[in-house]
VOGU-3710 file (C-alpha; in Angstrom, 3 decimals, decimal comma):
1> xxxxxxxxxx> 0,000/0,000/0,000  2,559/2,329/1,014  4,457/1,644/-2,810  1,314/2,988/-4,220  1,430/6,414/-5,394  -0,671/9,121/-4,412  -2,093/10,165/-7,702  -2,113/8,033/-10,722  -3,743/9,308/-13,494  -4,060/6,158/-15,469
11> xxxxxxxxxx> -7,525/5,798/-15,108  -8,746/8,987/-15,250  -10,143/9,052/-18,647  -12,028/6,010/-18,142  -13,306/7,471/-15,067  -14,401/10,716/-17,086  -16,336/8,514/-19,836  -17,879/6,736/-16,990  -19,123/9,948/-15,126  -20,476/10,904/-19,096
21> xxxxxxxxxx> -22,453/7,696/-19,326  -23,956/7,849/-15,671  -25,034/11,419/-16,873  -26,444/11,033/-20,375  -29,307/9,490/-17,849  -30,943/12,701/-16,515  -29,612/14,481/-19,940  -31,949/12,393/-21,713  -34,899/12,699/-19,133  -34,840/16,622/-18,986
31> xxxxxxxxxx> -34,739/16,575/-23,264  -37,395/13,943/-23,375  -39,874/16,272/-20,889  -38,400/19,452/-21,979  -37,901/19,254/-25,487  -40,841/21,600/-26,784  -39,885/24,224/-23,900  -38,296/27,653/-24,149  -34,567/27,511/-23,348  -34,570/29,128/-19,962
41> xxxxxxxxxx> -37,228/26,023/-18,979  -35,132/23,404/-19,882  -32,295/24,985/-18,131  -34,237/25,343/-14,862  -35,285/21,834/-14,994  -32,025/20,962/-15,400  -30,902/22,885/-12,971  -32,840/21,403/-10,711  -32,359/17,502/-11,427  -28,332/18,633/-10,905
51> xxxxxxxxxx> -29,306/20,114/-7,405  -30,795/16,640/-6,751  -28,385/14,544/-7,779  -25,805/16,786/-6,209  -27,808/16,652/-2,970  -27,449/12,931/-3,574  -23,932/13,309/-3,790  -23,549/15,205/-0,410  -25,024/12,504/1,510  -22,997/9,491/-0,181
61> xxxxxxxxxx> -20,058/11,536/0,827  -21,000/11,546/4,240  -22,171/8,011/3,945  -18,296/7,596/2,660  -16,792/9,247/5,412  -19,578/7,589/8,380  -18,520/4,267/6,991  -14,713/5,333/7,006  -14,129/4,624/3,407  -12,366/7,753/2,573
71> xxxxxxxxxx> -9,206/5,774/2,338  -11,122/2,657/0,964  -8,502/3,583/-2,391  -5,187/5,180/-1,009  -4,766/6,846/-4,739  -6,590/8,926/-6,688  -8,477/9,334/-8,584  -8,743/5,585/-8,883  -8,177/2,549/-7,244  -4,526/1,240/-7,232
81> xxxxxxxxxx> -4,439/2,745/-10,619  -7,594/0,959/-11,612  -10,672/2,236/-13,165  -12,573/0,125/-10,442  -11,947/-2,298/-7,359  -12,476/-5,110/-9,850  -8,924/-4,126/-11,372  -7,400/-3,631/-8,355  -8,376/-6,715/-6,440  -5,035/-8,230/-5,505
91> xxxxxxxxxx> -4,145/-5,084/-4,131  -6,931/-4,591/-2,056  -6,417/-8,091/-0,952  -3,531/-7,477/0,525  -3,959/-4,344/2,065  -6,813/-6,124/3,568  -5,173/-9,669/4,607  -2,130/-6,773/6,454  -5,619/-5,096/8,018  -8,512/-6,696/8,295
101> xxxxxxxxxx> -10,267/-3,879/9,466  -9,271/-1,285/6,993  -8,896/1,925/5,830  -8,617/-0,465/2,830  -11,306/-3,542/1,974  -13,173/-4,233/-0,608  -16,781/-2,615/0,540  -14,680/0,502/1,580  -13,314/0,519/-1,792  -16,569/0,245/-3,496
111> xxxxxxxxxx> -18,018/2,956/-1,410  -15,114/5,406/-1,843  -14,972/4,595/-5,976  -18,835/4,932/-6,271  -18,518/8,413/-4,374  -16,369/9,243/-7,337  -18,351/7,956/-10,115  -21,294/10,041/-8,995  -19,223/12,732/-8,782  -17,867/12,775/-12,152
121> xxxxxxxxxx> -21,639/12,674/-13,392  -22,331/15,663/-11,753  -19,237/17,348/-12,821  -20,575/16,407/-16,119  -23,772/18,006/-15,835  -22,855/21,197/-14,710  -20,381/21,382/-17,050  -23,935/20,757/-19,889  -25,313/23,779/-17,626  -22,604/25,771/-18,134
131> xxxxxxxxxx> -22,172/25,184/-22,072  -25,709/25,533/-22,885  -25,890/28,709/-20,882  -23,393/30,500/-22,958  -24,160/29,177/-26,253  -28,214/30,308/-25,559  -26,530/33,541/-23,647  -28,123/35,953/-26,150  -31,804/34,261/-26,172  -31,177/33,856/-21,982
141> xxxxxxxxxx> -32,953/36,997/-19,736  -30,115/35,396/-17,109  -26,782/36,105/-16,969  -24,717/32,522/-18,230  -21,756/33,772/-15,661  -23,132/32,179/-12,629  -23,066/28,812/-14,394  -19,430/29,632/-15,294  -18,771/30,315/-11,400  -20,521/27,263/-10,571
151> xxxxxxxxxx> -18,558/25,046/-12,961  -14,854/26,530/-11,689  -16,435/25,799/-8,348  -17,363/21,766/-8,900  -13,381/21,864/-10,154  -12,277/23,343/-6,972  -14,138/21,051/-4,907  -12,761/18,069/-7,067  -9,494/18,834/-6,053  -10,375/19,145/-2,444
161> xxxxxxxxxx> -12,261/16,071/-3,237  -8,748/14,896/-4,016  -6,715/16,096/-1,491  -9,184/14,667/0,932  -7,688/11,044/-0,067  -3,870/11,757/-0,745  -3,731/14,061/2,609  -4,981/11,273/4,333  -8,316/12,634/5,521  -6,703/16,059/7,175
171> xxxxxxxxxx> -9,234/17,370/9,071  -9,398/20,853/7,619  -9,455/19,620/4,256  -12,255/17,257/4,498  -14,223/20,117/6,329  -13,727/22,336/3,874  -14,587/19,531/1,014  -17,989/19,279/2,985  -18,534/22,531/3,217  -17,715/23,554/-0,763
181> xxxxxxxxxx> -20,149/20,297/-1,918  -22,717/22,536/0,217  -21,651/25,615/-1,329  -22,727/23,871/-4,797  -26,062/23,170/-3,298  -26,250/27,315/-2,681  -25,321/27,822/-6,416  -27,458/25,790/-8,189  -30,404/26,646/-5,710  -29,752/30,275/-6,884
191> xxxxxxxxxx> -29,290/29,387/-10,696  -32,739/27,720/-10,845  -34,756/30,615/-8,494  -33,369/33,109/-11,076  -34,652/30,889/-14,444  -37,681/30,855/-12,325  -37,469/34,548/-11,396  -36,884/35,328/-14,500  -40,195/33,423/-16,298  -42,827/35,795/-17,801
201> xxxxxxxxxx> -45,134/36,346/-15,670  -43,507/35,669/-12,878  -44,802/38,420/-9,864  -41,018/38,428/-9,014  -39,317/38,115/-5,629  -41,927/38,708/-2,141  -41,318/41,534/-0,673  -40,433/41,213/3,053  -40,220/43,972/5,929  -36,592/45,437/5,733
211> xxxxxxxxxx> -35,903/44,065/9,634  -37,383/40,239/8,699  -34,925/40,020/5,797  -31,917/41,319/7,558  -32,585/38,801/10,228  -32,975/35,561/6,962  -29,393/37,213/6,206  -28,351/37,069/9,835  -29,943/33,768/10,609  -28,444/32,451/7,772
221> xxxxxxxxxx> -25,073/33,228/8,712  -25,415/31,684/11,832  -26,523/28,297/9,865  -23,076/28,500/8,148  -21,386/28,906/10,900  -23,015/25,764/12,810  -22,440/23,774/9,900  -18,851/24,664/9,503  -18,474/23,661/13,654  -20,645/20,428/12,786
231> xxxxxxxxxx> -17,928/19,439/10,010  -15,479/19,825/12,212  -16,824/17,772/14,884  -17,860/14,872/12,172  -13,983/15,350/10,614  -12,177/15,205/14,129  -14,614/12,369/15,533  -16,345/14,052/18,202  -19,592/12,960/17,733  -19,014/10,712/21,381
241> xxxxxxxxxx> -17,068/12,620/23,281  -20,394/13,281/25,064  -22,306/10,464/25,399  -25,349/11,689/27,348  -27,698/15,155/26,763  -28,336/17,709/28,363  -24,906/17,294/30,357  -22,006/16,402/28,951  -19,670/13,683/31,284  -22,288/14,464/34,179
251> xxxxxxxxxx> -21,324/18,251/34,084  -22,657/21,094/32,521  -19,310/22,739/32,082  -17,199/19,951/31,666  -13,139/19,835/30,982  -12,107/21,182/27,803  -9,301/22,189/25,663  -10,254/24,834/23,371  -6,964/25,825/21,650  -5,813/21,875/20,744
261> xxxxxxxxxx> -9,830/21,295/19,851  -9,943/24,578/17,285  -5,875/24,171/16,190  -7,004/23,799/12,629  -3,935/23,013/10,738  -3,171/19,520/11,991  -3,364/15,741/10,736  -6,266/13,656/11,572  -6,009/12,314/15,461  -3,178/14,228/15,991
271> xxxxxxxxxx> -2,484/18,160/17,885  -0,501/20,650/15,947  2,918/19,652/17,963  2,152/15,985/16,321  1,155/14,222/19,403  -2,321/12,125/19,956  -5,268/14,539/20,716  -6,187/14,756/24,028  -9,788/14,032/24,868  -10,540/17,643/26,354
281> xxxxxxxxxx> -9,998/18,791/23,251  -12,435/16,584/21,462  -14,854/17,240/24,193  -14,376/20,762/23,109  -15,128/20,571/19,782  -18,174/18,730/20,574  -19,542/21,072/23,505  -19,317/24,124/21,142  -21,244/22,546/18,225  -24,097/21,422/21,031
291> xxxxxxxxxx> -23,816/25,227/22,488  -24,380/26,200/19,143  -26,896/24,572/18,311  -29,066/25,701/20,733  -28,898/29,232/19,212  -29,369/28,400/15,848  -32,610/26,125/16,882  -34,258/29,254/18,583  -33,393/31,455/15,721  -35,113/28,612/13,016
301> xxxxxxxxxx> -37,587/28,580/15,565  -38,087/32,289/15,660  -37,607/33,029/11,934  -40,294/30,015/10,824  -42,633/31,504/12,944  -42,123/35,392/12,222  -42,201/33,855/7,741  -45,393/32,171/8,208  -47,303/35,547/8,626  -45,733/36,590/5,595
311> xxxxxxxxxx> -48,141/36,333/2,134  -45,863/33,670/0,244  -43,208/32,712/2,529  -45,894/29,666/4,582  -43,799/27,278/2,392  -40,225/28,334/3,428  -41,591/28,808/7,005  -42,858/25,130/7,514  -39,985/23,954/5,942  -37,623/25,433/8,354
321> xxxxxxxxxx> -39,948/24,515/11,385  -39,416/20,780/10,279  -36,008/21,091/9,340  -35,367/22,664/12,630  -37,258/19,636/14,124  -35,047/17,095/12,405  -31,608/18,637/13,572  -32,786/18,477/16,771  -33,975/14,871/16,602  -31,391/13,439/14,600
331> xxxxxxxxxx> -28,506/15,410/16,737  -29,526/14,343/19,774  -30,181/10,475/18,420  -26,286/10,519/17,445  -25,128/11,321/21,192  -27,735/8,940/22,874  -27,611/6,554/20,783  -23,890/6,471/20,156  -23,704/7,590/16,196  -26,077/5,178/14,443
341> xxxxxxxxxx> -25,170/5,537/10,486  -28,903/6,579/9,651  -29,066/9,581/12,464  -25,745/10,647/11,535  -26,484/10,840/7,274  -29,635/12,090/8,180  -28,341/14,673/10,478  -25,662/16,098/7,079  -28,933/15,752/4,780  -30,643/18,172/7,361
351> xxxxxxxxxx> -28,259/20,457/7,216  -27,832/20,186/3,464  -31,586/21,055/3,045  -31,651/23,972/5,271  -28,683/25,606/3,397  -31,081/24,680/0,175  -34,306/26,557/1,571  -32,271/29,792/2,820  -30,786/30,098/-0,357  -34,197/29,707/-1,953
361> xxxxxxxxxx> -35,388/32,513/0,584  -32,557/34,444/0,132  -32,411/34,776/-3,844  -36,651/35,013/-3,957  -36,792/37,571/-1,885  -36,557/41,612/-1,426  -36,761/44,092/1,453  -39,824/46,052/1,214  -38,430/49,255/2,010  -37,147/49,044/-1,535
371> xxxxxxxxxx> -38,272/50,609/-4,884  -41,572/49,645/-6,686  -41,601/45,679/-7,549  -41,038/46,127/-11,325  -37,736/48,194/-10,524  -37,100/45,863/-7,835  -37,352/42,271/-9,390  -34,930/43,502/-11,853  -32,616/44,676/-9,040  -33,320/40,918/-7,088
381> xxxxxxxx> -32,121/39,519/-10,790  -29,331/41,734/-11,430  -26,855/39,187/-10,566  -28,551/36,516/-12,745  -29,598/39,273/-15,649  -27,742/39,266/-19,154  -25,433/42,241/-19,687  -26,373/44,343/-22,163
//
């Protein structure tokens, strides 16, 4: 294993025509339902199928990482210089007869190569988003540049994707890596509110007091902010450094190490001088992400509750209620129940699903202290409009 090298791009064009034929599936759905609508349709609709699938994506990755098969092939971005485990079998055989147990076995391998297939697919269709945005640019009323952005973006996070493996599942990179597949989420939630935005006839974004959207931009924030800490708990292994709720080790303050926990530039296990992690640290990490979380589930709370008065906004509102529900369930079924594989996915798709409905709310809204809606709606659009 340790003769292997870290990247081997032998495979990767196999890997590429792979990710095309696993995509040519949804292609060929959106043509076959689209193919008599306007332009801008069929790019919303495909829009949103890539959102799904990309969803999709987000939670096999943290199915990958629950299931510790992020170094279930040591290279990338194959296995052992194979297109699949099938051509790398007597090298996964005996990285598995040395360990038994792993990082490398066959089901691990399978996990971490079908986490790759699915993302080439969807590297593939936003890359169809992206062409077909600029070449209908001049029959588009939105902007092809945020496609572009989006498509640089899925490259970025392919080489964090990347990193992930050959840095040996580095905390801070795999954080990061989670937090950029979510940041694709936010783009291509944005990308298909604007198509829709931007339909004819469309009564453009709801208008919502000044006050009530500066707190959706506030709350939202905070959302970021608890997912970023939630990463960094699933990255570091935290999840069970408190084992019981409300207290944590039968104390509501208990001992913690706050600079080793949040020293970000270190290897997985490890403190920044190199030496195992002590567990105050761990318990650190983990006590700040349930702190945390308390605030943000007041704010969903409060936000759900102050949107549902609003004419147009009873859809976001329930969603968030539920959402905000969910967190709280699944959360607290990971520390009780000591991080079963279902809580803990379903816990990442939570959070994956809020960051899709505040972006929704975000990009389909205005303040009402603005100017007159048709003014307006072209102001909401101005980042998705075409340049003249």
């Amino acid at each position: 294993m340790n003769a292997q090298p870290l990247y081997d791009l032998a495979p990767i064009v196999r890997i590429m025509l792979l990710g095309i034929v696993i995509a040519l599936g949804p292609l060929a759905w959106v043509w076959v339902r689209n193919r008599h609508a306007a332009p801008a349709q069929r790019l919303r609709v495909l829009t949103l199928v890539t959102l799904f699938l990309t969803f999709d994506l987000v939670l096999f990755g943290a199915f990958t990482r629950l299931t510790d098969s992020g170094l279930g092939c040591p290279d990338w971005p194959g296995c052992y210089g194979s297109v699949s485990p099938v051509g790398a079998s007597t090298a996964i055989a005996a990285a598995q007869d040395a360990m038994p147990t792993g990082p490398v076995t066959f089901s691990k391998a399978w996990i971490e190569m079908i986490h790759r297939y699915l993302a080439t697919a969807v590297g593939v269709l936003i890359l169809v988003l992206a062409l077909v945005s600029w070449l209908e640019r001049k029959r588009l009323s939105v902007s092809f540049v945020w496609p572009l952005v989006t498509l640089v973006w899925v490259c970025v996070q392919g080489a964090f994707g990347a990193l992930t493996v050959t840095m040996k599942l580095f905390p801070a990179i795999v954080t990061l890596h989670l937090l950029g597949g979510l940041g694709l989420l936010a783009l291509l939630r944005a990308q298909a509110v604007g198509y829709e935005l931007a339909t004819p006839g469309h009564r453009g974004p709801v208008a919502l007091p000044a006050r009530l959207r500066t707190a959706l931009v506030a709350v939202s924030v905070l959302l970021w902010l608890q997912i970023a800490l939630g990463g960094w708990v699933s990255t570091n292994y935290a999840v069970l450094a408190c084992s019981e709720f409300p207290t944590c080790q039968g104390s509501w303050w208990p001992r913690m190490d706050f600079r080793e926990g949040f020293a970000l530039w270190r290897h997985l296990g490890l403190n920044s001088a190199g030496e195992a992690i002590a567990f105050p640290a761990l318990t650190a990490i983990h006590y700040v992400h349930r702190l945390m979380a308390f605030v943000v589930l007041g704010a969903l709370v409060w936000l759900g509750w102050r949107l549902w008065r609003v004419p147009g906004m009873g859809r976001t509102a329930r969603a968030l209620l539920l959402l905000a529900l969910w967190q709280f369930a699944s959360g607290l079924t990971n520390v009780v129940l000591d991080w079963p594989l279902l809580a803990a996915v379903g816990h990442t798709a939570g959070a994956a699903a809020l960051v899709i409905v505040f972006t929704g709310a975000l990009s389909g809204t205005r303040s009402a202290a603005s100017r007159p809606a048709e003014t307006t709606g072209a102001r909401a659009l101005k980042l998705f409009r075409s340049t003249p």
